[in-house]
C-alpha positions, 0 to 999 in steps of 0.5 A, a space after each residue: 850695748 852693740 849700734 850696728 845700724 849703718 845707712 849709706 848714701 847713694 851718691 858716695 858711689 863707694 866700691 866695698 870689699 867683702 867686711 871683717 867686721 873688726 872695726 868699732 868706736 867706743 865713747 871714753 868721754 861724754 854721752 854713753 860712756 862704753 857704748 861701743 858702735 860697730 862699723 860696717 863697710 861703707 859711710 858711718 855719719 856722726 853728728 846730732 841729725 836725727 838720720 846720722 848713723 851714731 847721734 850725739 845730742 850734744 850742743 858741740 856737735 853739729 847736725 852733720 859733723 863727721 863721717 868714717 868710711 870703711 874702704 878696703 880694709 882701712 877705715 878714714 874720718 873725716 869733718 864734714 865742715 863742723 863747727 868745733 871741727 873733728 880731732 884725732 889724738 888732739 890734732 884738728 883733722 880734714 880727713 885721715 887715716 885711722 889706726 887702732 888705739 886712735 882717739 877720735 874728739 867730736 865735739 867734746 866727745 871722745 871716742 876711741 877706735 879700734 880694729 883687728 882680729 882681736 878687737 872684742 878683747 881689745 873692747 873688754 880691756 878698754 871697759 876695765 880700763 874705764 873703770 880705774 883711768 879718766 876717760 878725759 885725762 887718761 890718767 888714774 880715776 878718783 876711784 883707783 886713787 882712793 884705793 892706791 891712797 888707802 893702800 899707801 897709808 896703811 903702809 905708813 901707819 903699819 911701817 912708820 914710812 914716809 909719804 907725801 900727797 900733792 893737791 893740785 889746782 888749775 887757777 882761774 879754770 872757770 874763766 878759761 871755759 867761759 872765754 874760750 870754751 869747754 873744748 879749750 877747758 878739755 884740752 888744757 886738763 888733757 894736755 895738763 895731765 901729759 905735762 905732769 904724768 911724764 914726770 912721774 916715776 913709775 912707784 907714784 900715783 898722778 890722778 884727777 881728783 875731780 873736775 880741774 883738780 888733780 892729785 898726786 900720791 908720793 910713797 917714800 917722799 918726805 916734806 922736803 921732797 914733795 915741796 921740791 916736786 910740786 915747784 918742778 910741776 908748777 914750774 913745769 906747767 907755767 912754761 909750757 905752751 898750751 895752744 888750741 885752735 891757734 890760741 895760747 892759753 896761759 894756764 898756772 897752778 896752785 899746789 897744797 902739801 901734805 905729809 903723813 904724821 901718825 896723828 892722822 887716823 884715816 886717808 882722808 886726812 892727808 888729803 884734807 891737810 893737803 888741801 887747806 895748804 892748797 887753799 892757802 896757796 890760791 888765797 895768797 896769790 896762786 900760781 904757788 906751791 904751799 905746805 
């Protein structure tokens, strides 16, 4: 579904070039996941104010929240005094020039921009990535999960190969959303899942598994090696610095352990051994790695 309706303030006093036409947002996360809004020449208003060009009925947004002016050719947003301020690739804005492949946070929606001559394309291959990434995270969705997972246990089984599965658990998750807000829940899942898929080689799989829960699959891994692993992420994640809006977070996790013995039948029971480990860690003590 295609918003092309576009209201321009008089008093903007905007000098317009003649439009391409090749600039548009598309929600990743929260609201119409895919929708895509065209923008045209001029002001675009975003906010939860009936008369904004895009609405977003979401208690994070202000009623007048951002703007986006399309001018010569470049195309700019920029807050408008909100209340959980505007945001573009995690970085709080005033106003700034946006590039293609940019992500744009209002409130705890997300929208990706993108321009240029190939921007329909671009469009059709963001809507097949939302199929198989988090639109929060970026990282793999439970869906491409299942399948990855299914693909390397049938190896398994087929070739008495090795593969390991680590379930990981932010600890204490609830309590951050409640103390400091969904928009600092938001950020420590994104910034979690760039600490972890960083260090992951390009034969495995880092996945969220479903709200602060993730997942990561390991071909070829023996128990020894995903033990190992799982204390380099939770090291990894305990000493990392997770700051929103001048606040440090502290953020630990709890990891469960699991390797493919030829008892197991089906995927899902690698993913059940991980997580009685993973249960096991949280009730003796968190912030550890269990097996």
């Amino acid at each position: 579904m295609t918003d092309t309706t576009t209201r321009v303030s008089l008093s903007d006093k905007l000098i317009l070039p003649e439009h391409s036409g090749r600039e548009c947002l598309v929600v990743l996360y929260g609201g119409s996941i895919g929708k895509k809004h065209d923008l045209a020449p001029g002001v675009t208003t975003i906010g939860r104010d009936p008369l904004a060009t895009i609405v977003l009925d979401a208690d994070s947004v202000s009623r007048t929240h951002a703007r986006l002016e399309v001018i010569a050719g470049e195309t700019w947003v920029a807050d408008l005094g909100s209340t959980n301020g505007t945001f573009v690739n995690d970085r709080p804005v005033e106003r700034e020039l946006l590039k293609s492949g940019d992500l744009v946070k209002v409130g705890d929606i997300i929208f990706k921009f993108l321009a240029g001559h190939n921007v329909e394309a671009a469009y059709h291959e963001e809507i097949y990535r939302m199929t198989i990434r988090d639109g929060l995270t970026s990282v793999a969705n439970v869906r491409y999960l299942n399948e990855f997972l299914e693909r390397e246990f049938a190896r398994s089984r087929r070739h008495g190969r090795e593969l390991a599965v680590v379930l990981l658990d932010i600890d204490h998750f609830k309590k951050i959303n409640d103390t400091l807000g969904h928009l600092t829940g938001d950020y420590v899942l994104r910034e979690l899942a760039r600490v972890v898929e960083s260090r992951v080689r390009r034969d495995e799989l880092f996945a969220r598994y479903g709200g602060e829960e993730f997942c990561l699959v390991l071909p070829e891994t023996s128990n020894e090696g995903a033990t190992s692993y799982a204390e380099i992420i939770r090291k990894a994640i305990e000493d990392h610095r997770f700051l929103f809006d001048g606040t440090d977070v502290p953020v630990t996790v709890s990891c469960g352990v699991a390797t493919f013995t030829p008892e197991m039948s089906r995927p899902v029971d690698i993913i059940r051994a991980a997580d009685e480990a993973l249960y096991r860690a949280k009730r003796s003590g968190r912030n550890r790695v269990e097996v």
